[in-house]
N, C-alpha and C positions, 0 to 999 in steps of 0.2 A: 319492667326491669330486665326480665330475661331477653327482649328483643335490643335494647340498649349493649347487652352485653354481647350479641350475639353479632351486630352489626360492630362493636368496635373488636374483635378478633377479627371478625373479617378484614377490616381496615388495617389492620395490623398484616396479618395473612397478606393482602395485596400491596402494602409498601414493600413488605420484605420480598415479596417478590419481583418487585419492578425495578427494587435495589437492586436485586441481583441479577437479574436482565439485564438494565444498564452497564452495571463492571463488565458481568461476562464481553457484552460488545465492546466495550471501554478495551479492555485488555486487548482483546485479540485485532480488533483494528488500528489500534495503538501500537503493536511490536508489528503488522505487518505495511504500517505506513512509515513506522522509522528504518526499516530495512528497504523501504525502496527510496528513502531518502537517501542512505548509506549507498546504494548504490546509483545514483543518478548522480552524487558526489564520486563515485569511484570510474564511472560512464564521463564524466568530464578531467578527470586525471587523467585517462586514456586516451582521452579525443587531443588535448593537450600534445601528450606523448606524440601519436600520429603524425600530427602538424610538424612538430619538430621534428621528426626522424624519418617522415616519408622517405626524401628524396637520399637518405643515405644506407647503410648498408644492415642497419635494422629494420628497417622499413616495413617488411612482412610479417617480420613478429609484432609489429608496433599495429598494422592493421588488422592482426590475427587478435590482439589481443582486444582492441577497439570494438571490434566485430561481435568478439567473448561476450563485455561487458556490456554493450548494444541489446543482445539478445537478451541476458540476463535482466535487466531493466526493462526491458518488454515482457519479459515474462512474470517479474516481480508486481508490474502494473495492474497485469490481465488477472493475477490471482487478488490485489487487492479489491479490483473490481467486483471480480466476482465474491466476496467475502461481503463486499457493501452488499451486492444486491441480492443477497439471501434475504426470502422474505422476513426472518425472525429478527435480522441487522438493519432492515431499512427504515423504522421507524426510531429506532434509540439512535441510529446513525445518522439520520436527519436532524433533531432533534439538540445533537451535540456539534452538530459541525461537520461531520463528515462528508465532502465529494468525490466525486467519483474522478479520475485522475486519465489525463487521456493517454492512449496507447500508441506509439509511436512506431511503427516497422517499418522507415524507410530509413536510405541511407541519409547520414546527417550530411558523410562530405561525398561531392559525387564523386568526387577521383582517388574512391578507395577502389577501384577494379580497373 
């Protein structure tokens, strides 16, 4: 009787734990995959802009600004990345869905320079 009781705490003990593993990665991969969504939507509003304003007398700020949000999403990538492949995130991250998101540092359009 007492090993019965001693194997279902445990059991207990290890879901509560694995629950909480899971949210923790749940959460924190979850708000920094919706920010780099927010920004690859705001990375194409600016690429938009570009296009349209190259050739007129905005044009610099429109590719300064292109360039802003270019880097920003590159940067937003590389930390989601690395947040996957933390060894404590790559199993619950797998598990739920989570991939890894590629990183982009080139120019999109070549006659921003």
């Amino acid at each position: 009787m007492p090993t019965i009781i001693a194997c279902l705490i445990a059991g207990i003990c290890l879901a509560g734990f694995v629950t909480i593993w899971f949210s923790t990665v749940y959460k924190e991969l979850s708000l920094t995959r919706n920010s780099l969504y927010d920004l690859e939507v705001q990375l194409r509003l600016h690429e938009k802009m570009y296009i349209q304003a190259k050739d007129g007398p905005n044009g610099k700020a429109a590719a300064s600004m292109f360039e802003t949000s270019r880097m920003l999403c590159f940067e937003a990538a590389k930390s989601y990345n690395r947040i996957l492949n933390k060894p404590m995130n790559r199993i619950p991250a797998m598990i739920m869905g989570f991939r890894a998101v590629v990183e982009e540092n080139k120019k999109v359009n070549s006659g921003m320079r």
